[in-house]
C-alpha positions, 0 to 999 in steps of 0.5 A: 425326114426319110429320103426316098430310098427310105434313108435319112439325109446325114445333116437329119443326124445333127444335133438339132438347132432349136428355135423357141417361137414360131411367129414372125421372127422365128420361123425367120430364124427356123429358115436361116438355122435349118440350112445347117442343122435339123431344126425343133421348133417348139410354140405353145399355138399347135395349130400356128406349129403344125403349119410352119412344121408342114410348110418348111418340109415342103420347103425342104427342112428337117424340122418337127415341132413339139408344142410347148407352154414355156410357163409350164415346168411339166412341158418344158422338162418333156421338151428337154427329154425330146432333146435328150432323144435328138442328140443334144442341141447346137443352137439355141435361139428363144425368141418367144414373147408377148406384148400388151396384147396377151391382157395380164402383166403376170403373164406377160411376165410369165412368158416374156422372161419365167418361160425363158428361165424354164427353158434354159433349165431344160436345154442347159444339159444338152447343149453340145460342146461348141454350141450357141444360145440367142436370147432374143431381147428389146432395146427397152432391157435398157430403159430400167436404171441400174439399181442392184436391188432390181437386178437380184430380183429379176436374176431369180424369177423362179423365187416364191412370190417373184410377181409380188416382189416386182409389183412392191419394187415398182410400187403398182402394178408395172403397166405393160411397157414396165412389165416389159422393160423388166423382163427384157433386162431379165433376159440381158443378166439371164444371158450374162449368167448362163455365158459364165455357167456354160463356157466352161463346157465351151457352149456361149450365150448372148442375148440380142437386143432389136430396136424398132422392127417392122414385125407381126408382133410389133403389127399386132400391138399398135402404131403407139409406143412410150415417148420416152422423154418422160412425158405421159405422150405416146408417139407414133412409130413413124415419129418415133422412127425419126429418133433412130439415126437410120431414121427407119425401122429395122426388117425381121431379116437384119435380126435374123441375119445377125442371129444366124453369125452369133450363132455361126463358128465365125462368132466363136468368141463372142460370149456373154454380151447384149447385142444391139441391133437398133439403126443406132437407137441406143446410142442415141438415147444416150447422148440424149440421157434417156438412159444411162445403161 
């Protein structure tokens, strides 16, 4: 972004914090990264990218936006020559996903954790030594068991008849909470393997897992969620509020807040790792043997 004497500012240089997303949580995390870094925010909605790229210039960002369908090998590989063009990438953070919303467990599946693997194949050689990836997850990766047949199915999602073999695992069609748990476990080992793949170029990568967020998205997909106690019930998300320590939902600033440290040089060790951000949720699951992870 040129100044007025027709100069770029020294940080415009940078390599480029990309943010994969440009809903609620995204641009959240666009404001927090572009105080350090240039920013390339990239969304499959041109209309919703374009809008969020002219508000955060007037803001004063560095930022530009390079529409994208993550599910398409075609798109995600231009992504990866855009980043070539600006000097490689220090922070990655993906956040796009859908809910049941989008009408097609395939898709969901597609987007939520296939359009990942396709953007990790694209940024993976241009992260910058030093750099940091956040994968952006749900405390419902935890809901799956563990079972080591689940997990090499999930770890190849790229694999000719990946959504065939979920629905043979499952036994059906996984509904749209299912589907959703398995690619959010998808995106945990994802994060687990890319950490061990790319430490030895000094570039981490963790994954961050929210509890319940008061977020457009969540908005968007109701006030129902799963009971979780094994029975067919749905609680509303006040009631299921009560089951969180905190007894409340979180804000889409206490997930941005702990993006904007993993990313940070203070977290320079941190690799490798499911971060939970939840009010205490998980733990709570646990004491009460809804999971086992």
């Amino acid at each position: 972004m040129p100044g007025t004497a027709g100069q770029s500012a020294w940080f415009a240089e940078m390599p480029v914090a990309l943010v994969i997303g440009c809903g609620g949580l995204g641009t959240s995390v666009a404001r927090a990264l572009g105080m350090r870094h240039p920013l390339l925010i990239a969304d499959i909605d041109g209309e919703r990218l374009a809008a969020t790229v002219e508000q955060l210039t007037l803001e004063g960002y560095v930022v530009r936006g390079q529409q994208c369908d993550i599910t398409d090998q075609a798109q995600t590989a231009a992504l990866g020559e855009a980043l070539a063009d600006a000097g490689g990438v220090r922070t990655w953070v993906h956040v796009a996903a859908v809910g049941k919303s989008i009408g097609d467990w395939r898709k969901m599946l597609d987007i939520d954790l296939v359009g990942a693997h396709n953007v990790a194949q694209a940024v993976g050689p241009h992260m910058v030594r030093g750099s940091a990836a956040v994968l952006i997850s749900s405390l419902a990766s935890y809901l799956p068991k563990a079972d080591p047949a689940l997990d090499a199915l999930l770890d190849d999602p790229a694999a000719p008849g990946f959504h065939a073999a979920i629905e043979a695992y499952h036994g059906s069609p996984p509904d749209f909470d299912w589907t959703y748990n398995y690619a959010k476990l998808g995106i945990n080992r994802m994060a687990e393997r890319l950490a061990i793949a790319w430490g030895p170029r000094e570039a981490r990568v963790l994954s961050l897992s929210p509890g319940m967020i008061d977020s457009p998205m969540a908005r968007a997909e109701g006030d129902t969620l799963p009971a979780h106690d094994g029975s067919a019930q749905r609680k509303t998300r006040a009631q299921k509020a009560q089951e969180i320590p905190l007894r409340r939902e979180g804000y889409l600033l206490e997930i941005t807040k702990v993006v904007d440290f993993l990313v940070s040089d203070a977290a320079s060790f941190l690799n490798g790792i499911d971060v939970t951000v939840d009010g205490g949720h998980r733990a709570a699951w646990r004491h009460s043997g809804i999971i086992t992870r």
